[in-house]
C-alpha positions as CSV (number, residue, x, y, z in Angstrom):
1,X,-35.7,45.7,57.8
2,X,-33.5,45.7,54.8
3,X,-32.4,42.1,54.3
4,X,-32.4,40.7,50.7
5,X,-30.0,39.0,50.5
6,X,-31.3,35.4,52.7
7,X,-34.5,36.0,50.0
8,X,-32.4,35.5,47.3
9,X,-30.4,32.5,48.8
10,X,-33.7,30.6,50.0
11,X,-35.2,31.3,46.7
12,X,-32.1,30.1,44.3
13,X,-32.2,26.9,47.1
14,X,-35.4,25.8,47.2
15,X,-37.1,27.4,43.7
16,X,-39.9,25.2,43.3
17,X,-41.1,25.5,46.8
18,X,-40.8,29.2,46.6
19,X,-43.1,29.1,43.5
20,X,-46.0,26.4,44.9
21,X,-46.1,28.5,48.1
22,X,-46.4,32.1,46.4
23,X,-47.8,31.7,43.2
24,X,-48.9,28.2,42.9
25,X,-51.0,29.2,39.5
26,X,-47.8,30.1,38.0
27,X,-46.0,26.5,39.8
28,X,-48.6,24.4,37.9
29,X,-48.0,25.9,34.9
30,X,-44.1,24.9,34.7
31,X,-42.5,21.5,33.2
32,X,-40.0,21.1,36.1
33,X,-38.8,18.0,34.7
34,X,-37.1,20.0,31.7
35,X,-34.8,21.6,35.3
36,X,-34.5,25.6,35.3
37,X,-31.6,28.1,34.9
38,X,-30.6,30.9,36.7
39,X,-29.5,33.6,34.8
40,X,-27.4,35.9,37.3
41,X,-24.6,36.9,34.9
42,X,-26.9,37.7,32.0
43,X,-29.2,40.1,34.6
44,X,-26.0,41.8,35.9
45,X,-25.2,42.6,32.6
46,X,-28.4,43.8,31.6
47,X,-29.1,46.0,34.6
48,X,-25.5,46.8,35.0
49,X,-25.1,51.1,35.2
50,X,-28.7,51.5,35.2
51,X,-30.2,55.1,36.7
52,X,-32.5,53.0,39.1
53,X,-29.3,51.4,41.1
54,X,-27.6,48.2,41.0
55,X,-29.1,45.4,42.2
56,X,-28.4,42.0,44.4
57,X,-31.7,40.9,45.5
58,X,-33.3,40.2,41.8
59,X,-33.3,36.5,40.0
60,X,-34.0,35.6,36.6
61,X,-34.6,32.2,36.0
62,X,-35.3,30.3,32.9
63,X,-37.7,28.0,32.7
64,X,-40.2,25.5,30.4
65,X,-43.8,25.2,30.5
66,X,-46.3,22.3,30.6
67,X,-48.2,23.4,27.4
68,X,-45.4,23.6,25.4
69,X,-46.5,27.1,23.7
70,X,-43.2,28.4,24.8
71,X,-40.0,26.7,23.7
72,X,-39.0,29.1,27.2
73,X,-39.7,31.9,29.4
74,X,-38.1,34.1,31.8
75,X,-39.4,34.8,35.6
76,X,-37.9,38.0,36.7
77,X,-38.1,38.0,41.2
78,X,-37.6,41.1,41.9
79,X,-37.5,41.6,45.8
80,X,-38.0,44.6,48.0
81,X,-37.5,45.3,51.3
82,X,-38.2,49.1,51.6
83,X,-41.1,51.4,50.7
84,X,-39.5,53.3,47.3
85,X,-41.9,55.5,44.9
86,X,-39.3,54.2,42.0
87,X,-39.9,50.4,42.3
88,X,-42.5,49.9,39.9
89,X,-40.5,52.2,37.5
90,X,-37.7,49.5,38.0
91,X,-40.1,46.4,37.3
92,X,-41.0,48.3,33.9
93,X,-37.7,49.1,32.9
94,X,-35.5,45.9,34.1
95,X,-38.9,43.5,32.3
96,X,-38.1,45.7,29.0
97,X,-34.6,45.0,29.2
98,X,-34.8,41.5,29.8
99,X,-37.1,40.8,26.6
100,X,-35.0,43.2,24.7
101,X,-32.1,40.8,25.2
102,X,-33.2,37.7,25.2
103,X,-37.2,38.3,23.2
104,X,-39.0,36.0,25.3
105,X,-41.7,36.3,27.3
106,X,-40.5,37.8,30.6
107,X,-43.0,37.5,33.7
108,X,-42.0,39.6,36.6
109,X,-43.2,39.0,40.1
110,X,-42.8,40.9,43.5
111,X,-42.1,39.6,46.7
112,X,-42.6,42.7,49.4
113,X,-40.8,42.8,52.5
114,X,-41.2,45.5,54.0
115,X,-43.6,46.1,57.2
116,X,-45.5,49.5,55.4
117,X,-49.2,48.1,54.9
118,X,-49.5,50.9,52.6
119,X,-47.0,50.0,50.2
120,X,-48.4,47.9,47.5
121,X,-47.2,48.1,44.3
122,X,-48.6,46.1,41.7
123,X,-48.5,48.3,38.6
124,X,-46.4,51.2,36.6
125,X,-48.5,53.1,33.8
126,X,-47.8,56.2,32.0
127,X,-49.8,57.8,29.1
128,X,-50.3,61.1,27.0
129,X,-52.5,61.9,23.6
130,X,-53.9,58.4,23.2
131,X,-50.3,57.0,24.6
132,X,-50.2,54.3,26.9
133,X,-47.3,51.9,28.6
134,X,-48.7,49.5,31.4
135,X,-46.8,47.3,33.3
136,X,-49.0,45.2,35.9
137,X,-47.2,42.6,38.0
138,X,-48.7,40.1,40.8
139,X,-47.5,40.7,44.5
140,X,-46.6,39.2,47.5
141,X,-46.8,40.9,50.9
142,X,-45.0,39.3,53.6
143,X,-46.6,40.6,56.0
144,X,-50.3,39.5,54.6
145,X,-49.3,36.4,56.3
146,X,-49.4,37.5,59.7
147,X,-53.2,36.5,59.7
148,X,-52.2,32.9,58.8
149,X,-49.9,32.0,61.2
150,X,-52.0,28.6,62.3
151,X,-52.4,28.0,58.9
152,X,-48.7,28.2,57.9
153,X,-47.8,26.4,60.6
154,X,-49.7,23.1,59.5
155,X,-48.3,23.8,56.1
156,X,-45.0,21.6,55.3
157,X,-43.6,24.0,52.4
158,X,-40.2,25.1,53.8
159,X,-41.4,28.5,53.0
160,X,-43.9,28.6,55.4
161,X,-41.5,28.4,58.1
162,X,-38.9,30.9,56.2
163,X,-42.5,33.4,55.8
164,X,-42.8,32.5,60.0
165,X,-39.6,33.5,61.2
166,X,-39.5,36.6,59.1
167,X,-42.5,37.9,60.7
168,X,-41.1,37.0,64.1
169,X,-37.7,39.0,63.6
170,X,-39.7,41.9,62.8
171,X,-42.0,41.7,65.5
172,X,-39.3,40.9,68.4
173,X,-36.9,43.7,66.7
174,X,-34.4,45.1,68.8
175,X,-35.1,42.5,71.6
176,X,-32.4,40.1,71.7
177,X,-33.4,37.7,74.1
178,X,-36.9,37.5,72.7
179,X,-34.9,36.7,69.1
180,X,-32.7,34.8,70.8
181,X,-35.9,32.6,71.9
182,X,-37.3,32.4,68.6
183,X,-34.5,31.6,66.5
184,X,-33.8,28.5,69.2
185,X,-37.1,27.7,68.8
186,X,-37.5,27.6,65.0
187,X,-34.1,25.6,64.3
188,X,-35.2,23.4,66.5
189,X,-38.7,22.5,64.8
190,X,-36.6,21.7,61.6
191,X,-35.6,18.3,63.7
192,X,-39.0,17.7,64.1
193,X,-40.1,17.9,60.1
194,X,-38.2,15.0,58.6
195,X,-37.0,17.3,55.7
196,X,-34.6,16.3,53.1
197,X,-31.1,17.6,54.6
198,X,-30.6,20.2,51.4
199,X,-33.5,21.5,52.5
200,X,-33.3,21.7,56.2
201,X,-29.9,24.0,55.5
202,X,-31.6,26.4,53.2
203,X,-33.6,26.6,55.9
204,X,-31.2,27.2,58.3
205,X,-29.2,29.6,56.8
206,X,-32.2,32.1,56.2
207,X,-33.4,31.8,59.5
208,X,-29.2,32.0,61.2
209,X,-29.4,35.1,58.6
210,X,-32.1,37.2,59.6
211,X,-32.3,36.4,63.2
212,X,-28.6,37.4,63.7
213,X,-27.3,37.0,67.7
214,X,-23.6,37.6,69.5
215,X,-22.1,34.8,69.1
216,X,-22.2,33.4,72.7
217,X,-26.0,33.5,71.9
218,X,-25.7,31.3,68.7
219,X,-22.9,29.0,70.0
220,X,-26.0,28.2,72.6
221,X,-27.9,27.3,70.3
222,X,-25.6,25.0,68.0
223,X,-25.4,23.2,71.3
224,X,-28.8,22.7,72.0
225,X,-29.1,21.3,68.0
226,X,-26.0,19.3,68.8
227,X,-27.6,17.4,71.2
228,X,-31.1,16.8,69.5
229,X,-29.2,15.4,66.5
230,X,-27.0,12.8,69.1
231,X,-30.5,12.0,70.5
232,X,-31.5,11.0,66.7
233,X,-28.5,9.5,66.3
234,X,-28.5,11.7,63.0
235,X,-25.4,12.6,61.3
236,X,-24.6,16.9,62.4
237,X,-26.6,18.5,60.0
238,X,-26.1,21.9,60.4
239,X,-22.4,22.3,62.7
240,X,-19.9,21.5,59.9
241,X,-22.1,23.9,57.5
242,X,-22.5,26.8,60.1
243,X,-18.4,26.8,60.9
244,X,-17.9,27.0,57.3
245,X,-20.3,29.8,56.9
246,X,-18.6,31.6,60.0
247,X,-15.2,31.2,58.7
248,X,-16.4,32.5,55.1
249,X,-17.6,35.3,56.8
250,X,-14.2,36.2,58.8
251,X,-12.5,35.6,55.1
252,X,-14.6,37.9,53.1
253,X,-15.1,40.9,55.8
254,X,-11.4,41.8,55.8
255,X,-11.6,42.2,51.9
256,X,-14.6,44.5,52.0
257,X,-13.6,47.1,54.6
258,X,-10.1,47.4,52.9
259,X,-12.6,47.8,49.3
260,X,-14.8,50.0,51.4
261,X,-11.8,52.6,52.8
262,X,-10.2,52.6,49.4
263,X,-13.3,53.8,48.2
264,X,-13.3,56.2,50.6
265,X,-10.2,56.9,50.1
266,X,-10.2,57.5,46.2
267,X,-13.8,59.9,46.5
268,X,-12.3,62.0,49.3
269,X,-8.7,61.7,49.7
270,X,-7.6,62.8,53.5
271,X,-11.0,64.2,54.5
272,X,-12.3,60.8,54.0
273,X,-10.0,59.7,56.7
274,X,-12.4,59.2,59.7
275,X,-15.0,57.4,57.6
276,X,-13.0,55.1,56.3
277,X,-11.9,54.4,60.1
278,X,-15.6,53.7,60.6
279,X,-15.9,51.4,57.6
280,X,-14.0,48.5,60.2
281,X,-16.7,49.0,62.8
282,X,-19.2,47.6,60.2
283,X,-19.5,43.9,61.2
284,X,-22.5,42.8,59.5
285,X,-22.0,41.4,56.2
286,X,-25.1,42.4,54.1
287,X,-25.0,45.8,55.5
288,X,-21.4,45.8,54.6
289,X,-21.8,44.6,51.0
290,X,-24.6,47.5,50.7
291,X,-23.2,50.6,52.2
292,X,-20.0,50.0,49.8
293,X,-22.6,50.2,46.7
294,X,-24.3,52.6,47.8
295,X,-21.1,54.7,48.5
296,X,-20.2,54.7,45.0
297,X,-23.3,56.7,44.0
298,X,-23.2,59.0,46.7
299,X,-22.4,62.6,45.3
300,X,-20.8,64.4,48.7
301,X,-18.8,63.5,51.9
302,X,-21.9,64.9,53.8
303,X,-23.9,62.3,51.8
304,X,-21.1,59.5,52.6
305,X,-21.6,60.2,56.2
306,X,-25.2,60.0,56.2
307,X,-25.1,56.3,54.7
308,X,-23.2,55.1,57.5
309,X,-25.7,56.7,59.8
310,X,-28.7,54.6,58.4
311,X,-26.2,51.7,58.3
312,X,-25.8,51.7,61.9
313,X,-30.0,51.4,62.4
């Protein structure tokens, strides 16, 4: 499962939470009070035409400790949802980068989503003649989790419910009723919490995300969650948001296959024609936004071709 992307929203959401339930020695360490920036713009820029690949899933965020010792830091996220021999190559070079720029301390952590048991990275080191560069990072494993689940489920951090749906999705993969079950059932328990509505929509989105459905699927769903929230008498929640998401979606999906076939188009000219045909078929909009960086990089039409053949997985 290559999904990033609802990492990176649920993280920028609901920071603090992501911090106290993944590295809670690094949480209590941190003067929230002084607030926190997120420095997207200044990351793209540093990482921007980098050998080891552009990047969507990574955060930098600014913050202010306790102790005062540091005027500020910088907590590179860097997360990964697919075994690669290069990624603890990329922590090295994108934490250099980032002190280079800014010379502050820069901490960089990784959150592992991937369902290989075997791939734990935690460290990049090369030496020669008394030469030595280390670069040793702490690591989450999604996954770890799935001998937890009681305990996460008594555990009111949003992100033990995000970590909990996650490791449903990839259990139940290529099932759709059995996601469609789970996904019902999830939302659902966010009624039952009592949590802040900010946070409840954070929620919502990951889990909407990750445990995508055809639509008659979902629309079951928002019904069901209609009628819990008239049974509250609560406010809707979730509808208004979710129709606005939808209709984001049907705005943005248009632009990126007409990007994605001029890209095509440009590379390959006519012998490009029947890919860029296929570009339209993509409906999903994370593997959209992918495949079209990826397809800048790639070096033949052979190569082209065998991107949408993985994007179709």
């Amino acid at each position: 499962m290559k999904q990033d992307s609802p990492w990176k929203e649920a993280i920028e959401a609901l920071f603090k939470d992501f911090l106290k339930f993944f590295f809670p020695e690094i949480y209590k360490d941190i003067d929230f009070s002084k607030g926190y920036v997120f420095l997207d713009k200044e990351l793209h820029q540093i990482i921007k035409g980098s050998k080891t690949g552009k990047r969507y899933s990574d955060k930098l965020v600014k913050v202010y400790l306790r102790d005062g010792s540091e005027a500020w830091l910088l907590i590179h996220i860097e997360i990964q949802g697919y075994e690669q021999k290069e990624f603890p190559e990329r922590m090295y070079i994108y934490n250099y980068r980032i002190f280079d720029k800014f010379r502050k301390n820069v901490i960089s952590l990784a959150l592992l989503t991937d369902d290989n048991p075997k791939f734990r990275p935690n460290e990049y080191c090369r030496s020669r003649w008394g030469f030595a560069a280390i670069c040793r990072f702490p690591m989450v494993k999604i996954i770890d989790y799935r001998k937890r689940l009681r305990e996460l489920k008594s555990n009111p951090n949003p992100f033990a419910i995000i970590v909990r749906a996650y490791l449903k999705t990839l259990q139940v993969a290529g099932n759709v009723q059995k996601r469609y079950s789970w996904k019902k059932r999830f939302l659902l328990e966010l009624y039952e919490r009592g949590m802040k509505r900010e946070t409840l929509l954070a929620i919502f989105k990951f889990i909407d995300w990750i445990m995508e459905l055809p639509e008659g699927l979902d629309n079951e769903i928002l019904e069901k969650i209609k009628t819990v929230e008239e049974k509250k008498k609560m406010s809707h929640m979730i509808l208004p948001e979710r129709i606005g998401m939808k209709k984001g979606v049907e705005k943005t999906m248009p632009l990126l296959h007409n990007a994605l076939a001029t890209i095509i188009e440009i590379k390959y000219g006519e012998a490009g024609q029947a890919l860029a045909a296929r570009a339209a078929r993509v409906k999903n909009l994370d593997k959209l936004q992918k495949l079209m960086d990826e397809l800048k990089h790639a070096q033949s039409l052979p190569e082209a071709e065998k991107l949408f053949i993985k994007a179709k997985k």
